[in-house]
C-alpha positions as a Markdown table, in Angstrom:
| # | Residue | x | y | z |
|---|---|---|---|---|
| 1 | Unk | -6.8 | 10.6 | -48.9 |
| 2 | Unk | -9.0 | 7.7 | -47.2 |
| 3 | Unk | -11.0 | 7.8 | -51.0 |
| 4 | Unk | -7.6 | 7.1 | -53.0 |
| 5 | Unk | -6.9 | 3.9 | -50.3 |
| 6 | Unk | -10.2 | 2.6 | -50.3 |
| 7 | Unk | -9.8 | 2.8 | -54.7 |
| 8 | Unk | -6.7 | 1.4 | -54.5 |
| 9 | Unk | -8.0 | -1.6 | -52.1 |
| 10 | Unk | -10.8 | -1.9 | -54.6 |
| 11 | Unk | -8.6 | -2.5 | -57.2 |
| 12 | Unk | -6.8 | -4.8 | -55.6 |
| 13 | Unk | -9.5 | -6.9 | -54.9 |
| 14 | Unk | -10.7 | -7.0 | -58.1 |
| 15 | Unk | -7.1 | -8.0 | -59.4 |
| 16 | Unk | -7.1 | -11.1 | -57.0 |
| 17 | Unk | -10.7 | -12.6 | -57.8 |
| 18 | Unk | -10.8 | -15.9 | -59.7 |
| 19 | Unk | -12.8 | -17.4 | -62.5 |
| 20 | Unk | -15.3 | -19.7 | -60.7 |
| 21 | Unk | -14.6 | -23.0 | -61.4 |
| 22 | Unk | -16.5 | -25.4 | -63.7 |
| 23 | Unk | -16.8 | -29.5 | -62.3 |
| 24 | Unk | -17.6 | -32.2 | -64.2 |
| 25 | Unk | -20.7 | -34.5 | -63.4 |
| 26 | Unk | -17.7 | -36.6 | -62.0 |
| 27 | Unk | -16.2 | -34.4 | -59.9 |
| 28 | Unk | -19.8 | -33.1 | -58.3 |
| 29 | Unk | -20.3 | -36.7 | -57.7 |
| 30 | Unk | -17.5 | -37.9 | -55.9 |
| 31 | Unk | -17.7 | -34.4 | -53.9 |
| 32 | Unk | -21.2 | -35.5 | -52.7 |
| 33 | Unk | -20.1 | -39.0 | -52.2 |
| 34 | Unk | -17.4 | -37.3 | -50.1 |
| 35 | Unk | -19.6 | -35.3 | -48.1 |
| 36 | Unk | -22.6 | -38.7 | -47.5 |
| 37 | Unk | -19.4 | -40.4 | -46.0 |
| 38 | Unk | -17.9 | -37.4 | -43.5 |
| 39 | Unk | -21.9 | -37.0 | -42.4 |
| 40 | Unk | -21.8 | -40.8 | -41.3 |
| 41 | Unk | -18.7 | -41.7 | -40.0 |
| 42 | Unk | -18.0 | -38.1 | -38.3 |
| 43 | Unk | -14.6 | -37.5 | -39.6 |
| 44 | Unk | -13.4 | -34.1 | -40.4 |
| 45 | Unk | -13.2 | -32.6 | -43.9 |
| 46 | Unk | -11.5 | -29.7 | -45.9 |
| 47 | Unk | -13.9 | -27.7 | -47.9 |
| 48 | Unk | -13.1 | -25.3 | -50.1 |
| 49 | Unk | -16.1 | -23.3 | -52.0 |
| 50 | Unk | -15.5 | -20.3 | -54.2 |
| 51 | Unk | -17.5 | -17.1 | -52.9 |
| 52 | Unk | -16.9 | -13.7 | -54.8 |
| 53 | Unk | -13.9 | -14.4 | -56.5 |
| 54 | Unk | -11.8 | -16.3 | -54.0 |
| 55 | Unk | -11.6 | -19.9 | -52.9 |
| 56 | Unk | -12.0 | -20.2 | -49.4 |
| 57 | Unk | -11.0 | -23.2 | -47.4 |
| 58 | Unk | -12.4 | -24.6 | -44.2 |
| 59 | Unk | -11.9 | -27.6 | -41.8 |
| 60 | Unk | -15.2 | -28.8 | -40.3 |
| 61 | Unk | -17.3 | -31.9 | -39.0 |
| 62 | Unk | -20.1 | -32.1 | -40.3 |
| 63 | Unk | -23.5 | -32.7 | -38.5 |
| 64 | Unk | -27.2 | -32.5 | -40.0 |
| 65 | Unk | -29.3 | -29.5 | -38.9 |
């Protein structure tokens, strides 16, 4: 039995991925632009990347390492 639910899962998963999006040379720019101006003025940003087949979404600050 725990085969046939770990399948099923698997198939779900695979049913929910996404295409990975294409940008522009616009939309990387502005996105960079973006990310210059929340490292400087420390405000908080949304980002949203797309990692195996799902977009994930996060709120950070960011700081330089």
């Amino acid at each position: 039995m725990p085969e046939q639910y770990k399948g099923l899962q698997e198939i779900m998963n695979k049913q929910l991925k996404i295409p990975q999006p294409v940008l522009t040379e616009e939309q990387m720019e502005q996105i960079n632009f973006t990310l210059i101006e929340a490292l400087h003025t420390n405000i908080q940003v949304y980002l949203t990347y797309y990692k195996n087949g799902q977009r994930i979404t996060e709120t950070r600050f960011l700081q330089r390492s």
